[in-house]
BABA-389312 format. One line per 10 residues: number of its first residue (from 1); their letters; for each residue y, z, x of N, C-alpha, C, CB. Coordinates in nm, 4 decimals. Glycine has a CB too. Layout:
BEGIN
NUM) A) Y:Z:X:Y:Z:X:Y:Z:X:Y:Z:X  ...
***
This chain:
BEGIN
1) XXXXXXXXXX) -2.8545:1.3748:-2.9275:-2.7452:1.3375:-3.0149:-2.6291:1.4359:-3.0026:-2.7934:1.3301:-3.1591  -2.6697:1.5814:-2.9935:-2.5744:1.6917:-2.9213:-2.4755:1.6412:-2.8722:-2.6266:1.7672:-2.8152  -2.5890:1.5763:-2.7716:-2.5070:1.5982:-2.6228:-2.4105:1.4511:-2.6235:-2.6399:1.6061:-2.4553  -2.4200:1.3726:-2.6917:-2.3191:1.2367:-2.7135:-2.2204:1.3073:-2.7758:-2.3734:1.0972:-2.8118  -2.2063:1.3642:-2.8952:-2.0774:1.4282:-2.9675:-2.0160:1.4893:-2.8535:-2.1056:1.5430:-3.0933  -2.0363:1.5798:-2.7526:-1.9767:1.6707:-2.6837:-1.9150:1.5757:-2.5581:-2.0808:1.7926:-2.6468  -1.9560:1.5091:-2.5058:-1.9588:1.4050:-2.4076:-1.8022:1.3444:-2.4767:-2.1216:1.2902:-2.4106  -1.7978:1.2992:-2.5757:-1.7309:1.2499:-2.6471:-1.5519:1.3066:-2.6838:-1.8238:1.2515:-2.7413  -1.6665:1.4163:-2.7230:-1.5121:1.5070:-2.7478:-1.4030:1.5643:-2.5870:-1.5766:1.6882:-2.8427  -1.5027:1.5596:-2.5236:-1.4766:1.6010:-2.3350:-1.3892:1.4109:-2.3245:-1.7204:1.6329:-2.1834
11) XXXXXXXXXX) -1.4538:1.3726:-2.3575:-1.3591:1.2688:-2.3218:-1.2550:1.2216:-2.3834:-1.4087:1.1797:-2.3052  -1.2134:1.2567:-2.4969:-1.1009:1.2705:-2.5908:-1.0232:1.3805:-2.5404:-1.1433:1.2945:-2.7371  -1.0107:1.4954:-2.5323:-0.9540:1.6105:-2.4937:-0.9023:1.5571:-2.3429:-1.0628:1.7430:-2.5011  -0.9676:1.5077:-2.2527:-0.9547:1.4729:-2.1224:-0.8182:1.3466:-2.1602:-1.1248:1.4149:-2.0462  -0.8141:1.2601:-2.2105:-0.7236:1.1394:-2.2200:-0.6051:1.2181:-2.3287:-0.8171:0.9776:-2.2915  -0.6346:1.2914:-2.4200:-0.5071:1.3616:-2.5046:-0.4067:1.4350:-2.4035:-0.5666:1.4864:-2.6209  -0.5222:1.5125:-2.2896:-0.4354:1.6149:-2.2002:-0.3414:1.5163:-2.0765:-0.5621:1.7400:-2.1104  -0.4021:1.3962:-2.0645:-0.3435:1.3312:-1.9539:-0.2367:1.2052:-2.0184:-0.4735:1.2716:-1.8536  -0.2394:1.1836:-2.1756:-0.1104:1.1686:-2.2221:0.0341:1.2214:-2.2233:-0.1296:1.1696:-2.3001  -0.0592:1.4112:-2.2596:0.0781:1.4729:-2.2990:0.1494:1.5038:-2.1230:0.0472:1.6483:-2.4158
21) XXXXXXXXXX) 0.0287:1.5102:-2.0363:0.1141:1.5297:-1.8801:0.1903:1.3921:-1.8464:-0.0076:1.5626:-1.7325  0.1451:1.2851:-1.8375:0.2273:1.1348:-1.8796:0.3407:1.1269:-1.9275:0.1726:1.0585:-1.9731  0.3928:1.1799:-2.0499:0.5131:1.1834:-2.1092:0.5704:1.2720:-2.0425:0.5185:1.2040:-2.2399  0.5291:1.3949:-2.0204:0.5796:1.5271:-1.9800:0.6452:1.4725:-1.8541:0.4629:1.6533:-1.9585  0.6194:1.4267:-1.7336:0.6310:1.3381:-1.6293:0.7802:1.2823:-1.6339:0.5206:1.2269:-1.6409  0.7047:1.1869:-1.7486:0.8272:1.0665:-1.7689:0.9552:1.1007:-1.8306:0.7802:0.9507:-1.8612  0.9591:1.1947:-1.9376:1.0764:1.2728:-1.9197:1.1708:1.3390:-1.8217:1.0544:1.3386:-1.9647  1.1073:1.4313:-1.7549:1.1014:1.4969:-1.6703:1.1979:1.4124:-1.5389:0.9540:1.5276:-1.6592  1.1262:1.2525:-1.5426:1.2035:1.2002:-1.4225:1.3385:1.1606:-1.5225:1.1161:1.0523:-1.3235  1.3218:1.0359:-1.5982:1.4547:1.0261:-1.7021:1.5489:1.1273:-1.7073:1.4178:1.0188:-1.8421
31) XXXXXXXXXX) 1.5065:1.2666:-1.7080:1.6240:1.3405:-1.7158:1.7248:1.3802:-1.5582:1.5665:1.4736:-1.7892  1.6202:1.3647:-1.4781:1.6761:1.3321:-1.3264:1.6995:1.2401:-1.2940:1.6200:1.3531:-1.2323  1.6706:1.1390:-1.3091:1.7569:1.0207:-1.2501:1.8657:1.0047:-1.4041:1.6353:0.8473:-1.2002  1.9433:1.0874:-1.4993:2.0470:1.0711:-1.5685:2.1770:1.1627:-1.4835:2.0068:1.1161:-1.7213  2.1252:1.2527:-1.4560:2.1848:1.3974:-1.3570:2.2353:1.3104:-1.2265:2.0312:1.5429:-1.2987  2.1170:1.2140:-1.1646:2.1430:1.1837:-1.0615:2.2804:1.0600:-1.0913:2.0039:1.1463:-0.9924  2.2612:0.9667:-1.1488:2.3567:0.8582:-1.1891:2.5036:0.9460:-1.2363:2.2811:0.7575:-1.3283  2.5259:1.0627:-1.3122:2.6256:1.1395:-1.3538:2.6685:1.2004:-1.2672:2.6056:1.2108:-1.4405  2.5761:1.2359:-1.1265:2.6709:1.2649:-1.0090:2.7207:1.1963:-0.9540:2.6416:1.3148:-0.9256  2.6757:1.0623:-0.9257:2.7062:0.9782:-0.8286:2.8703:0.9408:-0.9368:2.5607:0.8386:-0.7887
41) XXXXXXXXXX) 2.8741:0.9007:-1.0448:2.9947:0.8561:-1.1286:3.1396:0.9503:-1.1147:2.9425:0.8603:-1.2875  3.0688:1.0504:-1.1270:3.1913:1.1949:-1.1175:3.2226:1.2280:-0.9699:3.1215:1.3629:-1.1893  3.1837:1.1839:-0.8932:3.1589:1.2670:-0.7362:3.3606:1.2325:-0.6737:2.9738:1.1393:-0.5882  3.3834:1.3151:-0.6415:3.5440:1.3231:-0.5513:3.5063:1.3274:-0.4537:3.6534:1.4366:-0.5587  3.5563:1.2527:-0.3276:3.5288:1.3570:-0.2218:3.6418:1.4719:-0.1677:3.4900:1.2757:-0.1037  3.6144:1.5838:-0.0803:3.7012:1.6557:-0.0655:3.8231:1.5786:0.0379:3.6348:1.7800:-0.0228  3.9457:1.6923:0.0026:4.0403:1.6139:0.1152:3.9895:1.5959:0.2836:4.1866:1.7054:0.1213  3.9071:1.7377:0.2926:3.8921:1.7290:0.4689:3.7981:1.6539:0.4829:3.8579:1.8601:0.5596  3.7846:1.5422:0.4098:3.6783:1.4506:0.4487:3.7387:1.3042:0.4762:3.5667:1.4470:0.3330  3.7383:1.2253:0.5443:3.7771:1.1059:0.5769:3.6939:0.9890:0.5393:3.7958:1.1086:0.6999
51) XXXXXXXXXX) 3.6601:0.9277:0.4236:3.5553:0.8187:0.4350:3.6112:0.6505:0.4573:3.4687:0.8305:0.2912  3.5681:0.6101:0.4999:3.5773:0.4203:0.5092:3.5748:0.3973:0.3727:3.4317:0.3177:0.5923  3.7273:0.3117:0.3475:3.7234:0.2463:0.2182:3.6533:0.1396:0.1976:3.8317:0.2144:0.1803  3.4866:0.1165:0.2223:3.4270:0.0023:0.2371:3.2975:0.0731:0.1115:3.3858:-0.0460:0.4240  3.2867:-0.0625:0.0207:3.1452:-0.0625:-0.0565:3.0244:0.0059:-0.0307:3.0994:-0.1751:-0.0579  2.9602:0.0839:-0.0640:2.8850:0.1825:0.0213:2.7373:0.1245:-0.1000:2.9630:0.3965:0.0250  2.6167:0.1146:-0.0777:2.5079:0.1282:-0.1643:2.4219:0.2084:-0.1176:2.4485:0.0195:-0.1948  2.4042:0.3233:-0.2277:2.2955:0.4630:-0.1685:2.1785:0.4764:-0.2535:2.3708:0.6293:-0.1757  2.1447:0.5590:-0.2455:1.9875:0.5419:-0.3042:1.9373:0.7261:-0.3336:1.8594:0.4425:-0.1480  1.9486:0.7687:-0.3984:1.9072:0.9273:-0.4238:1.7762:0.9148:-0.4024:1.9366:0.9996:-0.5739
61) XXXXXXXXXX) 1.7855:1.1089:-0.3123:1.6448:1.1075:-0.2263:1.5545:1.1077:-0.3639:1.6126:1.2646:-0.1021  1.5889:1.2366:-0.4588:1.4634:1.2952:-0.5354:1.4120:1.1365:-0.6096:1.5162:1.4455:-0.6725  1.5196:1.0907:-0.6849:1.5071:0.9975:-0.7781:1.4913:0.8820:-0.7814:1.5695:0.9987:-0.8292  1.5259:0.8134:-0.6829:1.5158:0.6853:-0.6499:1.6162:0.5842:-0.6969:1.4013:0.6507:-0.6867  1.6897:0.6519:-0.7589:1.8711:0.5965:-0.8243:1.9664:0.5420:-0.7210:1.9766:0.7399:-0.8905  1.9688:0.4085:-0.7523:2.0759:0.3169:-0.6984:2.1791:0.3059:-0.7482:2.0508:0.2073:-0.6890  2.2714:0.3166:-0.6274:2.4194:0.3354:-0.6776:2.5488:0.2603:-0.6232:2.4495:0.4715:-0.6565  2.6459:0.2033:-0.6242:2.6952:0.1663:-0.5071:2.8506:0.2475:-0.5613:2.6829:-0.0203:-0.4681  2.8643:0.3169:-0.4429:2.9708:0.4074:-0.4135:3.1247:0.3189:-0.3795:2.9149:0.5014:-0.2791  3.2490:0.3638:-0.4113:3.3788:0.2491:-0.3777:3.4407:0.3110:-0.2101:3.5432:0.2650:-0.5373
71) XXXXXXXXXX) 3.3580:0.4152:-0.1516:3.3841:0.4080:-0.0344:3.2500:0.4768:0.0234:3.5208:0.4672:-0.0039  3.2577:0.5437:0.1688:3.1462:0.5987:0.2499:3.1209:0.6982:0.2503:3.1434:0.5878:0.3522  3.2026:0.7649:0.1472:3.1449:0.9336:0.1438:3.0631:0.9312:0.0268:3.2715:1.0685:0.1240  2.9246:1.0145:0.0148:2.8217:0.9949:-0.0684:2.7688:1.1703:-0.1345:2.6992:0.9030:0.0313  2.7534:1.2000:-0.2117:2.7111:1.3469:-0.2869:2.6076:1.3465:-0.2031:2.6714:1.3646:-0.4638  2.5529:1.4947:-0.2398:2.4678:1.5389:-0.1335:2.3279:1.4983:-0.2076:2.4891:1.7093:-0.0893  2.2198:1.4797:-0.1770:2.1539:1.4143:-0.2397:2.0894:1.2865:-0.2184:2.2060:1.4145:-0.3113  2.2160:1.1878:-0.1892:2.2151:1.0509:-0.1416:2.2142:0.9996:-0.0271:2.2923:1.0005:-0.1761  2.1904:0.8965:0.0262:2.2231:0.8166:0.1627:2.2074:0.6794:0.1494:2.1348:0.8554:0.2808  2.2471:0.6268:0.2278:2.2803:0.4822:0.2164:2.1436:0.4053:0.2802:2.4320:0.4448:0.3055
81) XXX) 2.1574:0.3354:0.1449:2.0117:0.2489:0.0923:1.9862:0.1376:0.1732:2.0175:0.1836:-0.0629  1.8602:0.1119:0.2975:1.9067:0.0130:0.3712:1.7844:-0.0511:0.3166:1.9404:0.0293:0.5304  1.7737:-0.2151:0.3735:1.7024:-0.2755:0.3138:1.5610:-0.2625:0.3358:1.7416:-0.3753:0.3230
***
């Protein structure tokens, strides 16, 4: 009978700890792919850069954030999302 209570509690402690890493996670990305979308919105490019004024759709490495850019120069981070 011990050994059911303990069994028990090992398995409660085990699913509490792999909740709080779960959320911990899921924050964790939410707050990077917000960083990532706030770069892509703000991004200039510099003058010594020349890009094609053509629709660009990129895809951030870390985050997986889709974006579509109003020309071909892209923040560092990104590259263009092929199908």
């Amino acid at each position: 009978m011990i050994m059911f209570h303990l069994v028990r509690k090992l398995i409660l402690l085990v699913v509490i700890i792999g909740a709080i890493l779960f959320f911990y996670f899921n924050i964790k990305n939410a707050s990077d792919l917000q960083k990532a979308l706030d770069q892509a919105q703000s991004f200039i490019p510099t003058v010594d850069k020349i890009c094609a004024q053509k629709v660009t759709i990129a895809i951030h490495n870390q985050t997986g954030a889709i974006y579509t850019f109003p020309n071909s120069c892209l923040p560092e981070g990104w590259k263009v999302k092929t199908n």
